[in-house]
C-alpha positions as CSV (number, residue, x, y, z in Angstrom):
1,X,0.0,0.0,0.0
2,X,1.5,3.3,-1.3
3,X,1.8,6.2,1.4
4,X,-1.5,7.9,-0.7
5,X,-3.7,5.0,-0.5
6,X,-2.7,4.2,2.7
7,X,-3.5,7.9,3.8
8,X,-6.8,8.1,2.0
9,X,-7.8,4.4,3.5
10,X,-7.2,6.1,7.0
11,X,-9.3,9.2,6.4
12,X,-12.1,6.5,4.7
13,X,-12.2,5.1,7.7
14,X,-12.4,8.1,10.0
15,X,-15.4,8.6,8.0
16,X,-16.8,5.3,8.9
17,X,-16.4,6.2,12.7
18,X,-17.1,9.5,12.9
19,X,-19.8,10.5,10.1
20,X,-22.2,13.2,11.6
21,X,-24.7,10.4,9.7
22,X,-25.6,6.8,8.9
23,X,-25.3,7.5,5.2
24,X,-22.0,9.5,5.7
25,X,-20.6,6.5,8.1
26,X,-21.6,3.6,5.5
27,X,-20.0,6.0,2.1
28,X,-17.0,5.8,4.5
29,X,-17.0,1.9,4.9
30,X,-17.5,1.5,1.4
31,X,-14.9,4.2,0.3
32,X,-12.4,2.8,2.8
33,X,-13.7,-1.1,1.2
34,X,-12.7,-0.2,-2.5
35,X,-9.2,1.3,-1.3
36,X,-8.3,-2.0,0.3
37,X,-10.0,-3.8,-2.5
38,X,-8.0,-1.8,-5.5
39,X,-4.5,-2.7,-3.5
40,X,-5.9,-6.5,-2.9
41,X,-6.7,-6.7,0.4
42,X,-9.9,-7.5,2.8
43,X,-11.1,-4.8,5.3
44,X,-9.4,-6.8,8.2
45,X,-6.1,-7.0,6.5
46,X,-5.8,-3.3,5.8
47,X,-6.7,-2.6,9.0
48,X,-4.4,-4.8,10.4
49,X,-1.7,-3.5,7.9
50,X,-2.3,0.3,8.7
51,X,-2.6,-0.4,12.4
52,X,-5.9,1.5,13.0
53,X,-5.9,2.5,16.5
54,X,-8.2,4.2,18.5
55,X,-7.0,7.8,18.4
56,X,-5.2,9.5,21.4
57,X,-7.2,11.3,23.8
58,X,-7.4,14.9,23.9
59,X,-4.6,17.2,25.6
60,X,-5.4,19.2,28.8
61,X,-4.0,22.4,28.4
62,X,-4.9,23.6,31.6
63,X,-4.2,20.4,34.4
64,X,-4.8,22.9,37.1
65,X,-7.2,25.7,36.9
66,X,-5.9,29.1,36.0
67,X,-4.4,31.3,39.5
68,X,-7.0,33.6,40.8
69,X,-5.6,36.3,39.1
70,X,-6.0,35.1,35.9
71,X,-10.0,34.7,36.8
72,X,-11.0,37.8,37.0
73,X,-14.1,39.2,36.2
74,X,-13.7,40.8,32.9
75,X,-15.0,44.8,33.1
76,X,-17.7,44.6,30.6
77,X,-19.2,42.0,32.9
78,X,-18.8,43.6,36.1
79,X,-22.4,45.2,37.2
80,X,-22.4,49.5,37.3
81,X,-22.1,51.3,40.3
82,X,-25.3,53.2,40.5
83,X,-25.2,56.5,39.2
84,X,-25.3,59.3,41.5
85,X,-27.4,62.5,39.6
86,X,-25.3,65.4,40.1
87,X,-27.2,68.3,42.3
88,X,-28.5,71.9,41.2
89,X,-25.0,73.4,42.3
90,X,-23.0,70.9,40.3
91,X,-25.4,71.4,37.0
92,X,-25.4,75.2,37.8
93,X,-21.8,75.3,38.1
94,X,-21.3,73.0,34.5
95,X,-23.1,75.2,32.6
96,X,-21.5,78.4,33.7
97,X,-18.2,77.1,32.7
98,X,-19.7,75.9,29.7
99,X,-21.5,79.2,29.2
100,X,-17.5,80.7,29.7
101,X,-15.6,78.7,27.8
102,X,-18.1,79.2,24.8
103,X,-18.0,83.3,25.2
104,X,-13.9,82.8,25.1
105,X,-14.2,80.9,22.1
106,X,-16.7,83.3,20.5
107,X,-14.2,86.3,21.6
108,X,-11.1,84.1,20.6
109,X,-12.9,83.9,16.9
110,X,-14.0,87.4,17.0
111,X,-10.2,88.3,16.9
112,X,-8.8,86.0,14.3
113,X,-11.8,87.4,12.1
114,X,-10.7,91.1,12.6
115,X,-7.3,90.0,12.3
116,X,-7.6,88.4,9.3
117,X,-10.0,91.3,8.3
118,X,-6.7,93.7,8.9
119,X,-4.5,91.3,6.5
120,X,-6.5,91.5,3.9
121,X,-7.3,95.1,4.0
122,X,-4.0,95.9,3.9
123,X,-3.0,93.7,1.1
124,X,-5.6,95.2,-1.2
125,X,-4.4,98.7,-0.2
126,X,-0.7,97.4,-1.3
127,X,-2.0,96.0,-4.4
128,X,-4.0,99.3,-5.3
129,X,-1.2,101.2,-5.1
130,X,0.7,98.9,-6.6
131,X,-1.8,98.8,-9.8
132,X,-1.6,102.7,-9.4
133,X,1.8,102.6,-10.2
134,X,1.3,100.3,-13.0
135,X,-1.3,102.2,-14.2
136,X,0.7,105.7,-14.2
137,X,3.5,103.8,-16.0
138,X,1.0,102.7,-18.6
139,X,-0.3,106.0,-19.7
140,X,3.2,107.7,-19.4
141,X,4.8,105.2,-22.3
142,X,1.4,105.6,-23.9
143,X,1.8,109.6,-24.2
144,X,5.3,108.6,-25.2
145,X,4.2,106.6,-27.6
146,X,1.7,109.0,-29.1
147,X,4.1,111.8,-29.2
């Protein structure tokens, strides 16, 4: 028996034992039946030829169980400490600062905008004069150029 058919016999076999159903468990017999059969052989003697043990039993990972530390309740199951509602102070209080911060944000804006306002005033006071001179050198070569 080649290493092939001796590998495909084995898995017929599995098959035969451990089918999830009758008709996969007798396909399995049969299958394993014309393996044996195509190398000349009875059921029994390619069993016995193979050496078809039961299979090993299962490892334990764990043999001890896992140190306390390792047992922990994860947090997401862990039950919520009740929630206690924050008093009138505490809610006043919040939305003063929040009433705060949002005025420094709006004066904080308010600046960059005149800021930015000033930038761009000046620029287009620079460029005016700069088309101003651009413009008196235009109609000086044009008088030039008429004369």
């Amino acid at each position: 028996m080649t290493p092939a058919e001796r590998d495909r016999f084995e898995k017929c076999l599995a098959l035969a034992k451990r089918g999830a159903t009758a008709g996969e468990r007798a396909a399995g017999l049969a299958a394993a039946e014309a393996v044996d059969a195509s190398v000349g052989m009875t059921l029994s003697e390619a069993k016995a030829a193979v050496g078809v043990s039961r299979p090993a039993p299962p490892r334990m990972d764990w043999p001890h169980p896992p140190p306390r530390t390792a047992r922990r309740t994860p947090p997401r199951a862990k039950p919520k400490r009740p929630v206690k509602p924050p008093t009138l102070e505490e809610v006043l209080r919040q939305r003063a600062e929040a009433d705060a911060e949002r005025r420094r944000a709006a004066a904080a804006a308010d600046r960059r905008l005149l800021k930015e306002l000033a930038e761009q005033a000046a620029y287009e006071a620079q460029q005016r004069e700069l088309q101003a001179e651009r413009d008196r050198e235009w109609a000086a070569a044009r008088m030039e150029r008429r004369a």
